[in-house]
C-alpha positions as CSV (number, residue, x, y, z in Angstrom):
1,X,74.3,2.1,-13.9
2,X,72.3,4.2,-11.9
3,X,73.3,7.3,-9.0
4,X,73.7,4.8,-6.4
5,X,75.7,2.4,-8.1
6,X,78.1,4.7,-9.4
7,X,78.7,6.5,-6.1
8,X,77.4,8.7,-4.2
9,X,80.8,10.6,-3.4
10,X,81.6,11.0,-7.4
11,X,78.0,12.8,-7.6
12,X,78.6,15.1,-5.4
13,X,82.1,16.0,-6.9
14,X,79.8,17.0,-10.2
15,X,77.6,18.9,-8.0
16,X,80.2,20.5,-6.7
17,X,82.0,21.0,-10.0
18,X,79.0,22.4,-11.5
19,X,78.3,25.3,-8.6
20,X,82.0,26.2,-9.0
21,X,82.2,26.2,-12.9
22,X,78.8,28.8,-12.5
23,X,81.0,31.1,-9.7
24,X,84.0,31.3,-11.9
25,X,81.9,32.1,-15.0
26,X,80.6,35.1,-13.3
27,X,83.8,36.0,-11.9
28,X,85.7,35.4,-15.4
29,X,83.4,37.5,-17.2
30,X,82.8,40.4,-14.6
31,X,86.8,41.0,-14.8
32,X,87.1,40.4,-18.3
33,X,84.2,43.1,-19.3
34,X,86.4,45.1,-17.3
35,X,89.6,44.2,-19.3
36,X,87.6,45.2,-22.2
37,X,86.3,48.5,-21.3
38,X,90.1,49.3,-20.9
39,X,91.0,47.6,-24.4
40,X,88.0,49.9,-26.2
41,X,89.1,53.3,-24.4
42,X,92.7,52.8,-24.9
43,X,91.6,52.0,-29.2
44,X,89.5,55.2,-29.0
45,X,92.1,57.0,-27.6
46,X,94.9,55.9,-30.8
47,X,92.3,56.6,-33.3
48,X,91.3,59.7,-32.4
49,X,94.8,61.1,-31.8
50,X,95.4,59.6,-35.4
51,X,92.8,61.8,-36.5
52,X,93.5,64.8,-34.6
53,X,96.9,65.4,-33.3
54,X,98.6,63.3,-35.5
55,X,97.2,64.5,-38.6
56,X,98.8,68.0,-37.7
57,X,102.4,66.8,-36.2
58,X,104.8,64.2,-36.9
59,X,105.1,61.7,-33.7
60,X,107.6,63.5,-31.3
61,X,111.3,62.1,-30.4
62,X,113.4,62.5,-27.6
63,X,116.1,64.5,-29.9
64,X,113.3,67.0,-31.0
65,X,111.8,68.1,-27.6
66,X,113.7,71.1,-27.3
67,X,115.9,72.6,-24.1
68,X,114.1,73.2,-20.9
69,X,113.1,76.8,-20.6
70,X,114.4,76.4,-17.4
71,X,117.5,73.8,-16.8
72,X,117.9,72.4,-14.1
73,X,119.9,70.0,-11.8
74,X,118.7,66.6,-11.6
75,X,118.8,64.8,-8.2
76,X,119.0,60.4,-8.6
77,X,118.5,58.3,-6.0
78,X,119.1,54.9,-5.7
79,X,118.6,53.4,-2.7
80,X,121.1,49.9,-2.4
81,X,120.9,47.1,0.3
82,X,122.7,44.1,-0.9
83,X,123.2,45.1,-3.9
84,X,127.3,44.7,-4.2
85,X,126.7,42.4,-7.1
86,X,125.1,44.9,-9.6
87,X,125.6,48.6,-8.1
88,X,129.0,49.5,-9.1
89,X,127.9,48.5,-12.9
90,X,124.7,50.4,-12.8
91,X,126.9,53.3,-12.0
92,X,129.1,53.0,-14.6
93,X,126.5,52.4,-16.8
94,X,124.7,55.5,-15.9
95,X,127.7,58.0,-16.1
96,X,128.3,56.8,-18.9
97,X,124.9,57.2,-20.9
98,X,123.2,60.5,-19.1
99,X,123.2,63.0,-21.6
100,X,122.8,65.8,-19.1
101,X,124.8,68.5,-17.7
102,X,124.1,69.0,-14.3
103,X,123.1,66.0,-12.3
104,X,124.3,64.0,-8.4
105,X,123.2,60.3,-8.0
106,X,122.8,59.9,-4.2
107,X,123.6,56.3,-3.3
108,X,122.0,55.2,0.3
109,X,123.9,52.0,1.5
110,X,124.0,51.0,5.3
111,X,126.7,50.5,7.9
112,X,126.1,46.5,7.9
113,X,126.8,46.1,4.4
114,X,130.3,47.2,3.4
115,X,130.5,45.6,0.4
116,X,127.9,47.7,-1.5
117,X,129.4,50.6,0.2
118,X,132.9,49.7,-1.3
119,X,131.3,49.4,-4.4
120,X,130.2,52.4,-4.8
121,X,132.8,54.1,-3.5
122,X,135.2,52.3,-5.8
123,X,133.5,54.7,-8.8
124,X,135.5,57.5,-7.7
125,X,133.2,60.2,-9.8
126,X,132.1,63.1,-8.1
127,X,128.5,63.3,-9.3
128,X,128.0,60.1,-7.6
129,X,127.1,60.8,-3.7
130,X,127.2,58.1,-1.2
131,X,124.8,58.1,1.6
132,X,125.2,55.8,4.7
133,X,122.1,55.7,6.7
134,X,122.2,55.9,10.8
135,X,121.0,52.4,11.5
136,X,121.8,49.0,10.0
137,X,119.7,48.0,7.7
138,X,117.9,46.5,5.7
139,X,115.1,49.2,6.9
140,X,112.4,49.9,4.0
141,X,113.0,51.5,1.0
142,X,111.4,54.3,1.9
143,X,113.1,54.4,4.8
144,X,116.3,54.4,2.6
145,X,114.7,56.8,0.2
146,X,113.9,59.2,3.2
147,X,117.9,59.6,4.5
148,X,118.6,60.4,0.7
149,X,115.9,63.4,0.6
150,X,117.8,64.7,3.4
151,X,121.4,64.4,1.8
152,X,119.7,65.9,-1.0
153,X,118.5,68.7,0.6
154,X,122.0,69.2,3.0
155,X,123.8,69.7,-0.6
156,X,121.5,71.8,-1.4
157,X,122.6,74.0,1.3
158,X,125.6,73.2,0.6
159,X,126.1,74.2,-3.1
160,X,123.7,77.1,-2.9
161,X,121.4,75.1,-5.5
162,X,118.1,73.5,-5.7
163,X,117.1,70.7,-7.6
164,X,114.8,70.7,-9.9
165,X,113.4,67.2,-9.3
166,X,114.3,63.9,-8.4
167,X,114.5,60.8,-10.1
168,X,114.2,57.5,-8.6
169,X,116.4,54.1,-9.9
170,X,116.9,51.0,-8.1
171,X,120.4,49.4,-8.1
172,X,119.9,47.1,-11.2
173,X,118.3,49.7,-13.5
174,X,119.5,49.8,-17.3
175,X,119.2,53.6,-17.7
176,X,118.4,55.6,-21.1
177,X,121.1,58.2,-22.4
178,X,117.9,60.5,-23.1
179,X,115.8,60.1,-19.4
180,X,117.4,63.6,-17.7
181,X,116.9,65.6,-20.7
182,X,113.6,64.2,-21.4
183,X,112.7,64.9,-17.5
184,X,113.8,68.3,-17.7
185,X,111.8,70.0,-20.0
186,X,108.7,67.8,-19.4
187,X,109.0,68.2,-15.4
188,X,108.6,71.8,-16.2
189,X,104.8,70.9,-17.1
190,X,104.0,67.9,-15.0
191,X,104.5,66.9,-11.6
192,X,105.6,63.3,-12.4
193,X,106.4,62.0,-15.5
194,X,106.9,58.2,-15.7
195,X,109.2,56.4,-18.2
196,X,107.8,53.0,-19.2
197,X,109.5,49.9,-17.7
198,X,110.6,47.1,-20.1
199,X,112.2,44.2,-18.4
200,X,115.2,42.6,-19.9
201,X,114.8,39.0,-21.9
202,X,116.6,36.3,-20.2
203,X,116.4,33.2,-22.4
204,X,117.5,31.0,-19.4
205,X,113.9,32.0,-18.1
206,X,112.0,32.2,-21.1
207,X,108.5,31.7,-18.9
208,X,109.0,32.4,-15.1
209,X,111.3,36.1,-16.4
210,X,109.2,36.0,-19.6
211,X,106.1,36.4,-18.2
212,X,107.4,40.1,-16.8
213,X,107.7,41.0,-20.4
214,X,103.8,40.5,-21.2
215,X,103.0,42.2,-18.2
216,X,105.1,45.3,-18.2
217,X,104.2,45.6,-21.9
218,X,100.8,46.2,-21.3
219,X,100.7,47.6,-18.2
220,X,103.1,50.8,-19.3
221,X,102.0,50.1,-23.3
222,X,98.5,50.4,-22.8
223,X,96.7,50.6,-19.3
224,X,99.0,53.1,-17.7
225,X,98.3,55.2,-21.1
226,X,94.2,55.1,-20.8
227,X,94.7,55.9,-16.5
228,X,96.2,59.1,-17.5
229,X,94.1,60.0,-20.7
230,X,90.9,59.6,-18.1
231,X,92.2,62.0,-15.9
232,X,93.0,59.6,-12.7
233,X,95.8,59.8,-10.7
234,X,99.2,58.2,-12.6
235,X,101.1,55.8,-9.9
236,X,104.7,55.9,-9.9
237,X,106.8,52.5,-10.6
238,X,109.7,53.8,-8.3
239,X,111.9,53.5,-11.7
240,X,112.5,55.6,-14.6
241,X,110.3,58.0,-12.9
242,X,110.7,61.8,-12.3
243,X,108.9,64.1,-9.3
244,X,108.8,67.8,-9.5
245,X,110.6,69.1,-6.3
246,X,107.7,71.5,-5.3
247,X,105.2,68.1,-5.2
248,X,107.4,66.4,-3.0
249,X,108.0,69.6,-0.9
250,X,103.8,69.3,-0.4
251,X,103.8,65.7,0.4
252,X,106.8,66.0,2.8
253,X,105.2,69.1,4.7
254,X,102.5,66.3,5.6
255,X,104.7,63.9,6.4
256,X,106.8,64.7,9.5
257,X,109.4,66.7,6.6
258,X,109.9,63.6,4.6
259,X,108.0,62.2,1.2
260,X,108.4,58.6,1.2
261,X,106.2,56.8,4.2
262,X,108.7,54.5,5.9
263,X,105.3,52.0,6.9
264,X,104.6,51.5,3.1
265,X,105.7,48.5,1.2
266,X,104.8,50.2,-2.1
267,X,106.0,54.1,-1.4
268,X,106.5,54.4,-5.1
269,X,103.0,53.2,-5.9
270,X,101.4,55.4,-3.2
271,X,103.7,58.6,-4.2
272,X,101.5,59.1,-7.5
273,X,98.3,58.6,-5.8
274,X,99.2,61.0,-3.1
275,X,100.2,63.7,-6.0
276,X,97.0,63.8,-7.3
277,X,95.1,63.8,-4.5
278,X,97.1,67.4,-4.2
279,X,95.9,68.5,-7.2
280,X,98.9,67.4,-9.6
281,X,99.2,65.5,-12.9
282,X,101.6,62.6,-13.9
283,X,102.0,61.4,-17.0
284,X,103.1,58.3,-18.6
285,X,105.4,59.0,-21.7
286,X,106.0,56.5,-24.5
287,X,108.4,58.0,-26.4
288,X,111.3,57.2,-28.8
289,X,115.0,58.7,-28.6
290,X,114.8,59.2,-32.0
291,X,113.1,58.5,-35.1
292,X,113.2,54.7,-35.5
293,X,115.1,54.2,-32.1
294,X,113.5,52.6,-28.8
295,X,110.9,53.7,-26.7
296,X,113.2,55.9,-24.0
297,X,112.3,53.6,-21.0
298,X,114.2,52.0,-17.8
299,X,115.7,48.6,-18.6
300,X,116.3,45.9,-16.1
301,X,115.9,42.0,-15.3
302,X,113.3,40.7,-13.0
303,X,113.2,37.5,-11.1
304,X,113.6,34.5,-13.2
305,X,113.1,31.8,-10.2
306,X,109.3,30.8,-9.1
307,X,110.1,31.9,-5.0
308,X,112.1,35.1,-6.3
309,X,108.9,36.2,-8.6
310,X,106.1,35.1,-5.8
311,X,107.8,37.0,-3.5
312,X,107.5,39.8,-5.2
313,X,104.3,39.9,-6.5
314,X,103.1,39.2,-3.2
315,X,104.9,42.4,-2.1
316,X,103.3,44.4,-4.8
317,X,99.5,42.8,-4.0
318,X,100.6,43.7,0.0
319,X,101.3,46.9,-0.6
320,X,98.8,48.1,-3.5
321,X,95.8,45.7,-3.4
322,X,95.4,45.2,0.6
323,X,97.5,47.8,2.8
324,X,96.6,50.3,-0.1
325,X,92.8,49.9,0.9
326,X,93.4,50.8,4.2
327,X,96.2,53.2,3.8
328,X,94.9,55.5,0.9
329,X,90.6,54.5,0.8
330,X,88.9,55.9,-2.0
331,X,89.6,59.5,-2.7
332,X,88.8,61.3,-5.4
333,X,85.8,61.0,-7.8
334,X,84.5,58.0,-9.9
335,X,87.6,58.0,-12.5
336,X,89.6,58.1,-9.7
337,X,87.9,55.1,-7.5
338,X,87.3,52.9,-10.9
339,X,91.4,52.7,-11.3
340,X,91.9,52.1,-7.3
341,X,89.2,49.5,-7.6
342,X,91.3,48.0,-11.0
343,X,94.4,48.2,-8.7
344,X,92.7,46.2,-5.3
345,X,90.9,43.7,-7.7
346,X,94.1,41.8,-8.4
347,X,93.9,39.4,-5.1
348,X,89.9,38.8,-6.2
349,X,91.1,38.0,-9.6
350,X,94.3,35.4,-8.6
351,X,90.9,33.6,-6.0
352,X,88.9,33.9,-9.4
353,X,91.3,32.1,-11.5
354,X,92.3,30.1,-9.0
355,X,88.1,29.0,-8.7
356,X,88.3,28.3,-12.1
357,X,91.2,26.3,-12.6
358,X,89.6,24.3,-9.9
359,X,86.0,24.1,-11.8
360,X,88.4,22.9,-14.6
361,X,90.2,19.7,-12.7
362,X,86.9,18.7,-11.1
363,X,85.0,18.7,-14.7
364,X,88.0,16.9,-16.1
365,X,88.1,14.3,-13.2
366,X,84.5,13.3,-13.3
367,X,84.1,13.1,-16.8
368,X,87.2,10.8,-17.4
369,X,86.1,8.8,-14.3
370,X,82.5,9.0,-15.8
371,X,84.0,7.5,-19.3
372,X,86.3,5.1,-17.4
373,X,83.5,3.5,-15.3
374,X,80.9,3.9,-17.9
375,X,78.5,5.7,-15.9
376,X,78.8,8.4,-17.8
377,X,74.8,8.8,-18.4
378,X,74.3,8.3,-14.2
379,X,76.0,11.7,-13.7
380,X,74.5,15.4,-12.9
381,X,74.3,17.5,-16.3
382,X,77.1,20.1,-15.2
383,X,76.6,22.4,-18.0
384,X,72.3,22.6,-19.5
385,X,73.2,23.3,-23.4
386,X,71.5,26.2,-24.6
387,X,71.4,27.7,-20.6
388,X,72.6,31.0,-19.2
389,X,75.7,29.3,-17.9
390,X,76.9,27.7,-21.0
391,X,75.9,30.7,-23.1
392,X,78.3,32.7,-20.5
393,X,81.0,30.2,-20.7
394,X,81.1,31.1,-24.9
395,X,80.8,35.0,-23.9
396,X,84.0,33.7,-21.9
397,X,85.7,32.0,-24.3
398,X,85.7,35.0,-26.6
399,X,87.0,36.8,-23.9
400,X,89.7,34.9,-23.4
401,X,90.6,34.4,-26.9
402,X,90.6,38.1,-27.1
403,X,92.7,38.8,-24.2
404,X,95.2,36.2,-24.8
405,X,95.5,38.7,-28.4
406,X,95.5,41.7,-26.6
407,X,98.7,40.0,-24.6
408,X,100.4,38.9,-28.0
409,X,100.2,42.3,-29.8
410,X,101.4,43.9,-26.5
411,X,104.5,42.2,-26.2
412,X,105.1,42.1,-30.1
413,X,105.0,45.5,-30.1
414,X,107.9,45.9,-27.5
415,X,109.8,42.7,-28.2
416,X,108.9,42.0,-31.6
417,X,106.7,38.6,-32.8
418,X,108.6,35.9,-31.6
419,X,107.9,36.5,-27.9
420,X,104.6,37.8,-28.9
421,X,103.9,34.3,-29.2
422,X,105.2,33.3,-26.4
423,X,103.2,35.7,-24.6
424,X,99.5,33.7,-24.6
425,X,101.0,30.5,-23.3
426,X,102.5,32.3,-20.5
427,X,99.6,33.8,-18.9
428,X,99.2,30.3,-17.2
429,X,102.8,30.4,-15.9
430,X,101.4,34.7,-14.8
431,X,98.4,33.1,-13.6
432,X,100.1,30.3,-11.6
433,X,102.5,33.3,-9.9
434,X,99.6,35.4,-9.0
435,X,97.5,32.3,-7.3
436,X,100.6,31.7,-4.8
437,X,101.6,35.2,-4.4
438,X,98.2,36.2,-3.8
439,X,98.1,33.4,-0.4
440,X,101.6,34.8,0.3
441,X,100.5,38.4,0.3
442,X,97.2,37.3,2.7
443,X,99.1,35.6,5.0
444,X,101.7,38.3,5.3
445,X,99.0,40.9,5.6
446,X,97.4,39.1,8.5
447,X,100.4,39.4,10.5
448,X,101.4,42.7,9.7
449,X,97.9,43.9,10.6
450,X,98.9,42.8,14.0
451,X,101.7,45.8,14.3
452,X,104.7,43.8,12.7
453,X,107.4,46.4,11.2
454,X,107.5,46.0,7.6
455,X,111.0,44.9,6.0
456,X,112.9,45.1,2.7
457,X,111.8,41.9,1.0
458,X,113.9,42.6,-2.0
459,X,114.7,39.9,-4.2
460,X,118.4,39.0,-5.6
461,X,119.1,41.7,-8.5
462,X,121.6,41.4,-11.6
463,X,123.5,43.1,-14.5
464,X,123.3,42.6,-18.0
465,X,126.7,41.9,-18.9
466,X,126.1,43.7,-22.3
467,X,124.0,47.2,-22.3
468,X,121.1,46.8,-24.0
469,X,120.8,49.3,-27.5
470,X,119.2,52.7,-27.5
């Protein structure tokens, strides 16, 4: 059967196939040498503080830091819309564990939501501090974030006392009995000090949840580590995350008196960028409460429904990937611009994958409709053996194999080997997430660009029922 027998239309689908499976190749391996170079620094970096600092200390605990030279008051703020289902048991759960002396938790909630109000104020504790904000809401978080800096400061005037940074929770957090000690003697040296977030297993959502786990395990297990160790700029999660009140003082004094930018949909993200573009350090700290205890780290659930979890990413690839271009450019030297280039690549990498799933369906289609119709032989060669492109696609493969291990020991090491191996099948479920948040996050982008106020696109929170162990 020759070409024209077999159909012109199916010809041109290989054609098309083959020019797509060439694109993705080059994407795939362009952001997986990139992948890689993180992989090798963040190796370098564990066995050379094996050999050197580790060779002359034991690993440091949360038990052995020592006091603060200086303690201090800590100021928390949680800023609540709709959260009546979970804040009144994050609360609790946070008096209860804090292992701190001196510390408020300013709640903002707004006149059109009662419920959350009467939730917190059903606590009835008096280092809890409720915060109604002017207008209804929701707002932004920042917006939220922004009344609370100025409660914060109005009880400073009040009690005569100034904190000595402020700590930022959501309404869901799970909250380690060590964080405010541990923030206190390392905000002394530091202007932000991030705790590492670990979301909660759901087993009801064992791959839409699930996938949160592999990410957040190495995103704060590895990459957040190399960012700081090459001297860039540390973002803030907007959890579990400390700022020295003198760094917020500076960004506040350039932003009409307040630190959080009420246009941002990603304040916490932007807050760490805009501390080192003033010249101050943040640092990622893996660290357990004691020996053979958990890392000290923020605990919560994330989204375990496919709209919940695209509707979030997309507001993370908003906010740091595309209004982060415009918003914050490319300050700073070439450390600096390699880890805002890492951060603004995600979109191009959800198109890239999203090519080569493609490449992958069309190559599938035409060769079983090749097999089926036995024109096999009558087709376009899609891939020339012993070719750049199919000497690229094995440089891929190995890539893939290696990332997909990279994933499993990540998520091993915080959740032990059973979800480990969960981990590498997921990364399609992660992959599938990113594709449709990434067309979400475009299309909002394009309107917003055309003066629309940005809004709280929060996603429904929840409790664990059960704390999880220290």
């Amino acid at each position: 059967m020759d070409s024209a027998q077999f159909g012109v239309e199916v010809v041109v689908l290989a054609i098309v196939a083959r020019e797509l499976i060439a694109a993705a190749a080059v994407g795939v391996a362009v952001i997986g040498i990139d992948d890689l170079f993180v992989d090798g620094a963040y190796f370098f970096r564990r066995f050379w503080r094996s050999l050197t600092v580790y060779r002359r200390r034991d690993r440091m605990t949360a038990d052995r830091l020592g006091p603060p030279e200086r303690p201090g008051a800590m100021a928390i703020l949680v800023p609540a819309w709709d959260e009546a289902a979970v804040i009144g048991q994050m609360l609790r759960g946070a008096l209860a564990r804090l292992d701190h002396e001196d510390y408020r938790i300013f709640v903002g909630v707004y006149p059109n939501d009662p419920a959350t109000a009467e939730a917190v104020a059903a606590i009835g504790d008096g280092r809890i501090l409720q915060v109604s904000t002017p207008v209804v809401g929701p707002t932004t978080k920042a917006d939220c974030l922004n009344h609370l800096w100025r409660a914060m400061r109005a009880e400073e005037v009040r009690s005569g006392k100034r904190f000595k940074a402020v700590v930022l929770h959501d309404a869901e957090d799970v909250v380690h009995s060590a964080e405010l000690r541990l923030f206190d003697r390392l905000i002394e040296r530091f202007d932000l000090v991030q705790l590492p977030v670990l979301p909660l297993h759901d087993p009801r959502s064992r791959w839409i949840g699930g996938h949160y786990l592999d990410e957040f395990a190495e995103a704060h297990g590895k990459d957040l580590v190399v960012r700081e160790a090459m001297g860039a700029a540390v973002p803030s999660a907007g959890v579990g995350c400390a700022i020295a009140r003198h760094a917020l003082d500076r960004i506040a004094a350039g932003n009409r008196g307040v630190p959080f930018d009420e246009a941002s949909l990603t304040e916490d993200y932007e807050l760490g960028l805009k501390i080192g573009m003033l010249g101050g350090r943040g640092i990622i700290v893996r660290m357990p409460g004691a020996a053979g205890h958990l890392t000290v780290a923020t605990r919560e659930h994330f989204p375990v429904t496919l709209d919940a979890a695209v509707r979030q990413k997309a507001r993370w690839l908003t906010g740091i990937a595309l209004a982060g271009w415009d918003r914050l450019g490319w300050q700073g030297g070439i450390v600096e611009h390699y880890w805002r280039l890492r951060d603004r690549k995600a979109v191009i990498g959800a198109l890239v994958t999203l090519l080569a799933y493609t490449a992958a369906l069309l190559t599938g289609a035409v060769i079983v409709f090749g097999w089926t119709t036995g024109g096999a032989t009558a087709l376009p060669v899609l891939v020339v053996e012993d070719g750049w492109l199919s000497q690229l696609l094995l440089f891929n493969a190995g890539l893939l194999a290696w990332r997909l291990l990279m994933r499993f020991g990540c998520t091993a090491r915080a959740y032990g080997w059973r979800e480990g191996l969960r981990a590498p099948p997921r990364a399609v479920v992660a992959n599938l997430i990113s594709i449709l948040a990434c067309f979400r996050a475009l299309h909002g982008f394009s309107r917003s660009s055309g003066g629309a106020r940005p809004v709280w696109d929060k996603t429904e929170h929840r409790f664990p029922g059960l704390l999880p162990a220290e």
